[in-house]
N, C-alpha and C positions, 0 to 999 in steps of 0.2 A: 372570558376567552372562548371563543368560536368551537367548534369540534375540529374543521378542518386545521385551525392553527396548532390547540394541541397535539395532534396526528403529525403535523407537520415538525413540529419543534421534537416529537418522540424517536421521528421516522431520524433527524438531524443527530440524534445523539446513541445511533445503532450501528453498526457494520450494515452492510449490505451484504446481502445474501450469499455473494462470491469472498467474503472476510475483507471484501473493500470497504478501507478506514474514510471517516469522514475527510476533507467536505464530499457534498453527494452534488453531485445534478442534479436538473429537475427532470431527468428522465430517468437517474436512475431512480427519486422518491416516485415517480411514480410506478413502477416497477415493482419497488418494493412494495406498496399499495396493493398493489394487481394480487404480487402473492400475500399479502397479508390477508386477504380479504378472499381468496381461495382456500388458504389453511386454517385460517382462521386461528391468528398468534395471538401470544396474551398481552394485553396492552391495546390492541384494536378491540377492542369489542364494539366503541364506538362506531366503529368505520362501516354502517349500513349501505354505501355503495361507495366503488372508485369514485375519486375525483376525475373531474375531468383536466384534463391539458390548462385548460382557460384559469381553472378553479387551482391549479397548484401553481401558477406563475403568478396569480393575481396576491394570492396565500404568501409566496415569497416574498413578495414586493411589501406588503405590510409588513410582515416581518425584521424585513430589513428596515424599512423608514420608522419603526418600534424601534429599532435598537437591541433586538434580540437575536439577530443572525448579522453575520456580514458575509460578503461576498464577494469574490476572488475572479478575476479571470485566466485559465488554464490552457496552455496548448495542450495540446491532443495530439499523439500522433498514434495515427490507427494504423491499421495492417500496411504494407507498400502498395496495396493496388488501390488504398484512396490517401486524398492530399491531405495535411494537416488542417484543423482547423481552433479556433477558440472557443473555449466554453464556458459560461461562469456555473463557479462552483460554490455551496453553501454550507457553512458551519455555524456551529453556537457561539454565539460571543465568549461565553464563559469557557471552551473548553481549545480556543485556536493553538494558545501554546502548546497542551496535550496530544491534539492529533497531530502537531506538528514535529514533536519527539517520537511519537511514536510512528508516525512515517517513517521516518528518520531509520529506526531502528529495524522495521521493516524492509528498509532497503538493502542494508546493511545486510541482516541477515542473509536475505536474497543471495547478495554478493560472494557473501562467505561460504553458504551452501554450494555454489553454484562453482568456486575456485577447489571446493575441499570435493565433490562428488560429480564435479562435470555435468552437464547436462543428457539422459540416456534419450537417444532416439533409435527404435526399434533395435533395441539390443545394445546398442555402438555407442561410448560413450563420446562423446565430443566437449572440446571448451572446457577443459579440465588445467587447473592450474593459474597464477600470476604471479607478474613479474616479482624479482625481487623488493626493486622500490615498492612498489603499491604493497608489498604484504606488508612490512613498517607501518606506511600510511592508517594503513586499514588495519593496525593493532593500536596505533595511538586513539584512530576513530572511535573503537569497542571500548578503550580504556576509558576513553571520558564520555563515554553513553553509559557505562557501567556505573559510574558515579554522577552523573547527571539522573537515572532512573531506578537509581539505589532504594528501598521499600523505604526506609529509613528517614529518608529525604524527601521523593515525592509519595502521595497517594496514587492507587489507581494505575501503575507501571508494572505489576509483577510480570506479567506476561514477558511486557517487554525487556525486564533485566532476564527474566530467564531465559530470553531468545540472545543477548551479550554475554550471560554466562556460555549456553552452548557453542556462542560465537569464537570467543575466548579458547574454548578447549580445542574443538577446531583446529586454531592458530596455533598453538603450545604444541599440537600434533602433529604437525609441520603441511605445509601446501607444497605441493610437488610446484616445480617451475613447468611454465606452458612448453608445450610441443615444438619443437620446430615444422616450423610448415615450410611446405615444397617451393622448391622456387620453378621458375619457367625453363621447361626439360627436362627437370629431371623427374624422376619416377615416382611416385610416391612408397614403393617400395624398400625407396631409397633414404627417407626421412629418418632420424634418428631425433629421441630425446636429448635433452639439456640435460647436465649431469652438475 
C-alpha cells in the first residue's frame, strides 16, 4: 500500500481538527494534511510533503474502486450569503454504521444543550427552551441512543453514551418551555413567558 493511501485511510478514521466526525471531504483531508504536516502529529511521520489536490482525489478514487472507503453525496448548507451546494463525503467501509450513531448522538446532544442553556450571544441568552411535544420526542430519542451505545453492547461509544447520559439528566431536570415571541405591535417589553 502506497504512503499516500495509508495517510489517507489514517486521516479517514480521525476527527478533524474542529471535533468534525467522519466522513471528511477531500478538502477537509487535505487540511487536515496541511496541519498535520506543520505540527507534526503522530501517525504522519510518513507524510514528507502535502499532497497535492490532484494527489488526494486521484488517492480517493482508488480507494473507493478498492473497496475501502465509500462515498456519500452531502448538501452543504453554508453561511446565508452563499448558495447550497453538494459535496461528496468519505468514510471507512468498516466504520459507516459507527460514525453514523455517533453523528446521531452528536446532534442530539447539540439539541439538548442548546434547549437546557440557550444559546449566549454577548451576554443575552437567546433560543432557550422547546415545546412540550418535542421534549417527549427527544426523551424517547436519548432513551434509545442510550441503549443503542450502551459500553456493553457496542465497542468504541463511551463518549457517546456519556454525551445521552448528560443528555438524559438535562431532561429529568426539566426544559423550561420557549419564550413567547412578540407579535406585530407590540413591544417587546410586553412579551411574557409560557408558564
Amino acid at each position: 500500500m502506497t504512503i499516500n493511501r495509508s495517510l489517507t485511510l489514517l486521516a479517514l478514521s480521525q476527527d478533524a481538527d474542529d471535533n468534525q466526525l467522519p466522513p471528511h471531504s477531500a478538502a477537509t483531508l487535505i487540511y487536515m494534511f496541511n496541519i498535520a504536516f506543520e505540527y507534526k502529529w503522530s501517525g504522519y511521520e510518513l507524510l514528507k510533503q502535502v499532497p497535492s489536490k490532484q494527489q488526494v482525489h486521484r488517492t480517493l478514487r482508488e480507494l473507493w474502486a478498492g473497496g475501502l472507503i465509500v462515498g456519500s453525496r452531502v448538501k452543504e448548507q453554508p453561511s446565508r450569503d452563499h448558495l447550497p451546494y453538494w459535496e461528496l463525503k468519505f468514510q471507512l467501509s468498516s466504520a459507516v454504521e459507527h460514525n453514523h450513531w455517533a453523528t446521531k448522538c452528536s446532534e442530539v446532544y447539540r439539541r439538548v444543550h442548546r434547549a437546557k442553556h440557550g444559546c449566549n450571544f454577548f451576554g443575552a441568552v437567546f433560543d432557550l427552551g422547546l415545546p412540550a411535544s418535542e421534549i417527549s420526542a427527544l426523551k424517547q430519542e436519548v432513551k434509545a441512543l442510550l441503549q443503542r451505545t450502551h459500553p456493553d453492547k457496542t465497542d468504541g461509544m463511551e463518549s457517546q453514551f456519556n454525551q445521552m447520559i448528560q443528555c438524559r439528566d438535562w431532561i429529568k431536570s426539566g426544559i423550561d418551555l420557549p419564550a413567547a415571541t412578540h407579535t406585530a405591535g407590540a413591544s417587546p417589553n410586553s412579551m411574557k413567558t409560557l408558564t
